[in-house]
C-alpha positions as CSV (number, residue, x, y, z in Angstrom):
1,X,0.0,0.0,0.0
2,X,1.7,3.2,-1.0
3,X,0.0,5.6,1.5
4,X,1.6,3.0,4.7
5,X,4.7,2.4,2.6
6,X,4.3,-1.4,3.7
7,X,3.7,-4.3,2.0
8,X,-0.3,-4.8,1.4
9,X,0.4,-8.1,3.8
10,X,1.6,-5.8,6.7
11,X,-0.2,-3.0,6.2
12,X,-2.4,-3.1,9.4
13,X,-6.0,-1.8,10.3
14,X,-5.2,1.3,12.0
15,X,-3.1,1.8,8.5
16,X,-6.3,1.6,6.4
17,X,-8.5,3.8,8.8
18,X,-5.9,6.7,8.6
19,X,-6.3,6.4,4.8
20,X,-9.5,6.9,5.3
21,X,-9.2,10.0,7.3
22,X,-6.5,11.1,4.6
23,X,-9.5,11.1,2.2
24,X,-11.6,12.6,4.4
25,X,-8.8,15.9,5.3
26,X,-8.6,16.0,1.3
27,X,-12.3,16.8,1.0
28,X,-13.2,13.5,-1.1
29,X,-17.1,13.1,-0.7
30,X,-18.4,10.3,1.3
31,X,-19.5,8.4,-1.5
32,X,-15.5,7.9,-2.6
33,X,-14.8,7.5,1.1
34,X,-17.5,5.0,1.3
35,X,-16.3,3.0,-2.1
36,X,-12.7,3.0,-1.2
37,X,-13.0,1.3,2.1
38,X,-15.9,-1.4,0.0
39,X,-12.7,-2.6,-2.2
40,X,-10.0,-2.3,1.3
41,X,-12.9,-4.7,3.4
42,X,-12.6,-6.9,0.1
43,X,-9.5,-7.1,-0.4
44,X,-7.9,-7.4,3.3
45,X,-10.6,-9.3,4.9
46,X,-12.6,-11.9,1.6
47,X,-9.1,-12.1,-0.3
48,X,-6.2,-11.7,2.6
49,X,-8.3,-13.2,5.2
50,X,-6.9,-10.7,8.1
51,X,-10.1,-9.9,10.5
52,X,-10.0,-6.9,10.6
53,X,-13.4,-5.5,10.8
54,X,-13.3,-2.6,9.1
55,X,-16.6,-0.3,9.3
56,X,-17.7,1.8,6.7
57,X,-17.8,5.8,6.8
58,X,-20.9,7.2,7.7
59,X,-22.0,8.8,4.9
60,X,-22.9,12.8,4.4
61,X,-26.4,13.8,5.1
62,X,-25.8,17.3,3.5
63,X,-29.1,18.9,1.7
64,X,-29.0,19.0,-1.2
65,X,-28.3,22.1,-3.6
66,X,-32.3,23.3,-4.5
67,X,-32.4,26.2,-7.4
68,X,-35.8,28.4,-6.8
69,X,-38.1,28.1,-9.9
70,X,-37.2,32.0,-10.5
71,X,-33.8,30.9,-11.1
72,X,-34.1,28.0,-13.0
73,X,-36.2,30.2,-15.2
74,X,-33.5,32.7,-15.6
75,X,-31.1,30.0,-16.6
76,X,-33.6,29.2,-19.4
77,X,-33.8,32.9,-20.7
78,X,-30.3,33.5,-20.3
79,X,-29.3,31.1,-23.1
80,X,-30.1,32.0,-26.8
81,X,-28.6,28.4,-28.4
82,X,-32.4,26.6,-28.8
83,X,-30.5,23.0,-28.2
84,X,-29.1,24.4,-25.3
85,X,-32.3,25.7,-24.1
86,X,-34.1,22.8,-25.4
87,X,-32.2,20.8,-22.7
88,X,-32.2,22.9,-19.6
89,X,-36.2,22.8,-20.3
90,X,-36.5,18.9,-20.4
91,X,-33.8,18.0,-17.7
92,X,-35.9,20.4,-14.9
93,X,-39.6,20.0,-16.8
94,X,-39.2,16.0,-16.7
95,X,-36.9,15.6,-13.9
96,X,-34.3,13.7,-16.4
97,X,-30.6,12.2,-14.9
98,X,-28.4,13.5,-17.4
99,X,-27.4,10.8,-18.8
100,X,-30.8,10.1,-19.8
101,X,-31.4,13.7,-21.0
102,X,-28.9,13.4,-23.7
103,X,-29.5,10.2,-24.9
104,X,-33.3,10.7,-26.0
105,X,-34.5,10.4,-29.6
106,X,-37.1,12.1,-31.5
107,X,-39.4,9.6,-31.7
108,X,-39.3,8.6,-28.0
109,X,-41.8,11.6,-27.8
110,X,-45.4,11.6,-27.4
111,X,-46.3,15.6,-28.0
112,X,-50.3,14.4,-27.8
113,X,-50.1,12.9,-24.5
114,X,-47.4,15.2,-23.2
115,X,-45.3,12.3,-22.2
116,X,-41.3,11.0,-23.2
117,X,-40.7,7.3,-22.8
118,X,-37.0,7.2,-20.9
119,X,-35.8,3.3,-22.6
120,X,-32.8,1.5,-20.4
121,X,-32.4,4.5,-17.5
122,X,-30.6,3.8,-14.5
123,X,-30.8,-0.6,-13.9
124,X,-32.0,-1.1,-17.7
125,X,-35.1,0.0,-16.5
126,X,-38.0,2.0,-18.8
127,X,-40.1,4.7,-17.2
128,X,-42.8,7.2,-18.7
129,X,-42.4,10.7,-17.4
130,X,-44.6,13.8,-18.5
131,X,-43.6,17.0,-20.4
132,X,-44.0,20.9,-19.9
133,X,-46.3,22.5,-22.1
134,X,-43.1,25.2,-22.7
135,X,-41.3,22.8,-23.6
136,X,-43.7,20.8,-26.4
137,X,-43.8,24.2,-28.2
138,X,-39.8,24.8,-28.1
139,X,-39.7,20.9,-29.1
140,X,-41.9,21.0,-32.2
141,X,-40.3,24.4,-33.3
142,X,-36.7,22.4,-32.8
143,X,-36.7,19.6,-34.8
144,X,-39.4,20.9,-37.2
145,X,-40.8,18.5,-38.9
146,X,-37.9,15.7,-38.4
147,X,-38.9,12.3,-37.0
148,X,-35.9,10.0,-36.1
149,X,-32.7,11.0,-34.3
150,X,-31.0,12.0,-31.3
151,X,-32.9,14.7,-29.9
152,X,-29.6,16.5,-28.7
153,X,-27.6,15.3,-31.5
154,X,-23.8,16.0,-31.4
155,X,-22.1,18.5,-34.0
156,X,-19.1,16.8,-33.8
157,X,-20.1,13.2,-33.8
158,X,-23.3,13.2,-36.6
159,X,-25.2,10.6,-35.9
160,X,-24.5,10.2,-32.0
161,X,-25.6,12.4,-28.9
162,X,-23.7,14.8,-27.1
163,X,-21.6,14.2,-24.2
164,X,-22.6,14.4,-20.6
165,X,-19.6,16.3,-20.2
166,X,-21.3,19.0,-23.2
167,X,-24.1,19.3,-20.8
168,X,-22.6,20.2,-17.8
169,X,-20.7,23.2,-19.4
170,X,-24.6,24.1,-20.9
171,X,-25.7,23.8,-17.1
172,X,-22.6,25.7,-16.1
173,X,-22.9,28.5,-18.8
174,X,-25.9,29.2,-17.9
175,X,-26.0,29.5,-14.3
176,X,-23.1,32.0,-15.2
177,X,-25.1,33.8,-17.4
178,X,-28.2,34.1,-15.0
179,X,-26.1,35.5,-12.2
180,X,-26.3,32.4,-10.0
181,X,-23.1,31.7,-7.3
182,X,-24.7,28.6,-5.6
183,X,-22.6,25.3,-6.6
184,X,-25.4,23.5,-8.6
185,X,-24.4,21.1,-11.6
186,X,-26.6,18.9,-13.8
187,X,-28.7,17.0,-11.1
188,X,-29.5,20.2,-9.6
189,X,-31.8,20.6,-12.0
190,X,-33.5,17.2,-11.5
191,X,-33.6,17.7,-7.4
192,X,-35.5,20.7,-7.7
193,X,-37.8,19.4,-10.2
194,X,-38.4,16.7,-7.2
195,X,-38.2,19.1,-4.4
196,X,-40.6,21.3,-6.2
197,X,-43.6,19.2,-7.0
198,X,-43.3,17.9,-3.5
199,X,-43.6,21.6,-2.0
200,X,-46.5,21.7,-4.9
201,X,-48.4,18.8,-3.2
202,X,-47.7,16.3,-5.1
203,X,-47.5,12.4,-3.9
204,X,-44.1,11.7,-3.0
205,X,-44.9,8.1,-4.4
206,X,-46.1,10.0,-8.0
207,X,-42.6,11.6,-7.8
208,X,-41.1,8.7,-7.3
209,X,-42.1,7.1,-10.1
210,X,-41.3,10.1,-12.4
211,X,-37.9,10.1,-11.1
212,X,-37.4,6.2,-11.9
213,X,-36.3,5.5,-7.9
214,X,-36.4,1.6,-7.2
215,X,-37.0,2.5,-3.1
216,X,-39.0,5.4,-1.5
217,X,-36.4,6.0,0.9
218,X,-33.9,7.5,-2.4
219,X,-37.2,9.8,-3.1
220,X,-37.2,10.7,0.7
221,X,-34.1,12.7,0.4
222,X,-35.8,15.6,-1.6
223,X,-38.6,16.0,1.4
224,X,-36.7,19.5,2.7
225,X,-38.1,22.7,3.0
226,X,-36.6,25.5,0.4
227,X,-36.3,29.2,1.4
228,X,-39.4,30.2,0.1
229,X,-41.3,27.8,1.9
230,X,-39.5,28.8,5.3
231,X,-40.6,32.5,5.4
232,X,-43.7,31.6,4.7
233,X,-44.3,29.2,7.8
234,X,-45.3,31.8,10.8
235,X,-43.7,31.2,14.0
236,X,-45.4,30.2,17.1
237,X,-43.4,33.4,18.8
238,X,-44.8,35.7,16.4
């Protein structure tokens, strides 16, 4: 192990756990923490057979980052490229990962029942989610007419869809452009689609299944309260 400067056969528990706090001091999230110390447990205690009963990092219960719809909106208007605004629209409007956003074709589209069927998302799984009526009327003025093809097709790669790495500079350039300091990236965009129609009374069980989440518990993590919704709740004092 390089971070002991033993041999993996000698390195010893308290070794491991003060890689683990090495991690932590260097600001890695607790997902990496929590992934790093899966393979160490594997590899020392199934494959070495040292008992050393290593226990995973708790992991973060931060909030997550919630854009209002003001400045989701802003983001929107701020960009002039109709792709770019094409995306923004769907990835909020539906609630999309973006790795699902950018993979959509035309005909995956249902503009009469407002609905976009998501094929193989997250676990090979299919889900139908619904559309905004702003965005049916940027979509049909988009791809005018045109029937087959990746909705967000690349300029660089005809034929294939843009990276997920092309998105996030979208996402990026636009929360630039709309003024907006808060560190939000790509799944912002989907959390406060969730967080939203919760606030808006919707089912948390409805919004699960628009989101594509396997357990209500993953849903569960969007049941927060944003600024808005604070001032408005009275306190008992006043």
């Amino acid at each position: 192990m390089i971070f002991a400067r033993k041999s993996p056969r000698d390195v010893a528990k308290k070794d491991i756990e003060n890689y683990i706090v090495f991690l932590y001091d260097r600001n890695k999230s607790s997902a990496t923490r929590h992934l790093v110390c899966a393979a160490l447990k594997f590899y020392y205690e199934d494959v070495l057979k040292r008992r050393f009963g290593l226990k995973y990092p708790k992991k973060s219960s931060k909030l997550p980052i919630v854009l209002g719809k003001d400045e989701i909106l802003r983001m929107i208007n701020s960009i002039k490229n109709p792709k770019h605004k094409l995306l923004l629209e769907l990835m909020y409007g539906s609630g999309l990962r973006v790795g699902e956003a950018i993979k959509v074709k035309i005909d995956d589209f249902d503009v009469n029942n407002k609905t976009l069927h998501i094929k193989n998302g997250k676990g090979g799984k299919d889900r139908i989610v619904n559309l905004s009526e702003r965005f049916i009327a940027d979509f049909i003025r988009f791809i005018n007419g045109k029937s087959y093809g990746y909705l967000f097709e690349s300029s660089h790669r005809i034929g294939n869809f843009i990276s997920s790495r092309t998105a996030e500079k979208i996402i990026k350039i636009a929360l630039r452009k709309a003024n907006i300091t808060k560190n939000a990236h790509p799944h912002t965009l989907r959390t406060s689609f969730a967080t939203h129609l919760i606030e808006n009374g919707i089912d948390i069980s409805y919004v699960q299944k628009l989101l594509g989440h396997s357990r209500i518990s993953t849903t569960q993590t969007y049941l927060r309260l944003s600024s808005e919704s604070l001032r408005n709740i009275k306190s008992p004092l006043d």
